[in-house]
C-alpha positions as CSV (number, residue, x, y, z in Angstrom):
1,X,93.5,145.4,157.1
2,X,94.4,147.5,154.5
3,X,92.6,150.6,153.3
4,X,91.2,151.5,150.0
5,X,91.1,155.5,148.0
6,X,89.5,157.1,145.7
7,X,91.8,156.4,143.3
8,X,92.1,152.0,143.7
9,X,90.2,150.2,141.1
10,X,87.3,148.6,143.0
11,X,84.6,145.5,141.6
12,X,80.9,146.1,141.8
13,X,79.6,142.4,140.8
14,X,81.1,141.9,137.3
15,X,81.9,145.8,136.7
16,X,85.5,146.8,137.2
17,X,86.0,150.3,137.5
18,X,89.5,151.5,137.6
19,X,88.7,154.2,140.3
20,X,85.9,154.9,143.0
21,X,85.7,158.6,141.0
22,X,81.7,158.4,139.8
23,X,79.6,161.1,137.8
24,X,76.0,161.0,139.1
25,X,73.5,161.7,136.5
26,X,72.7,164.8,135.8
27,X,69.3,164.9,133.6
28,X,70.0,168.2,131.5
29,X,67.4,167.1,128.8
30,X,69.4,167.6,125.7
31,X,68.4,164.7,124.3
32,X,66.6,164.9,120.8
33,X,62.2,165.4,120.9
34,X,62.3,161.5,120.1
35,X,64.5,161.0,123.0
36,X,67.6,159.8,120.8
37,X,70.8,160.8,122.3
38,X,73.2,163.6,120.7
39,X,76.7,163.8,119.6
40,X,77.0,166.3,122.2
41,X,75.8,164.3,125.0
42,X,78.2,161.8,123.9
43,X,81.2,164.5,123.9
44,X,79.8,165.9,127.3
45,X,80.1,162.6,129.1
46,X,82.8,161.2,127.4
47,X,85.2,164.1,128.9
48,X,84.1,162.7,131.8
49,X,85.1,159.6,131.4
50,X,88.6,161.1,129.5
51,X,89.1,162.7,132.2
52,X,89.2,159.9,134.1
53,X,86.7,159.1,136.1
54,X,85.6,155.5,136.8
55,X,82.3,155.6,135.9
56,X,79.5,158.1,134.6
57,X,76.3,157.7,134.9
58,X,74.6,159.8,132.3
59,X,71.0,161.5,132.3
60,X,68.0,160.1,132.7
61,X,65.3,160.8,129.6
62,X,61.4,160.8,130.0
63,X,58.9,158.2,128.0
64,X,56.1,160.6,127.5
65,X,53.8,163.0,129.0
66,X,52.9,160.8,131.6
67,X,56.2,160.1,133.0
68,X,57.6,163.4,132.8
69,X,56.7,164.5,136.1
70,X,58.8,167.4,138.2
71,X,60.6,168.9,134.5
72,X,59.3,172.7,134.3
73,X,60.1,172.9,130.6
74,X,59.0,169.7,128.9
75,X,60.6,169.7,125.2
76,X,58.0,166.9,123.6
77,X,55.5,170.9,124.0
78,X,55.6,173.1,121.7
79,X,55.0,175.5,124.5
80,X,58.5,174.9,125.9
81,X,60.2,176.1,122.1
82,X,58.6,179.9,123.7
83,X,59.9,179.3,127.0
């Protein structure tokens, strides 16, 4: 049996990644008050993926008040803008 690396291209159902090499998602909450994603989240991940990892899973963004549970600064406040 042969043995797989990091560095084979491996299929997960229909997704072909060209590596095993995966960014987990790392919520840094820089998306906009709406929750619209920036140019510089797109730069920020996409070195990832230049940099050639096979997949990158980026951050997670909250829905509202309700669903923002566990954040200490919540940006849709304008108490966090003081913070």
């Amino acid at each position: 049996m042969a043995t797989s690396t990091l560095y084979d291209p491996v299929a997960i159902g229909a997704l072909r990644l060209a590596n095993r090499l995966a960014v987990a998602p790392m919520t840094r909450v820089s998306a906009l008050a709406d929750g619209r994603a920036t140019a510089q989240m797109a730069d920020y991940y996409g070195d990832f993926a230049a940099g050639g990892f096979g997949l990158v899973i980026t951050e997670g963004i909250y829905t509202d008040q309700a669903y923002a549970q566990g954040y200490l600064c919540l940006l849709y406040t304008s108490d966090a803008a003081d913070e």
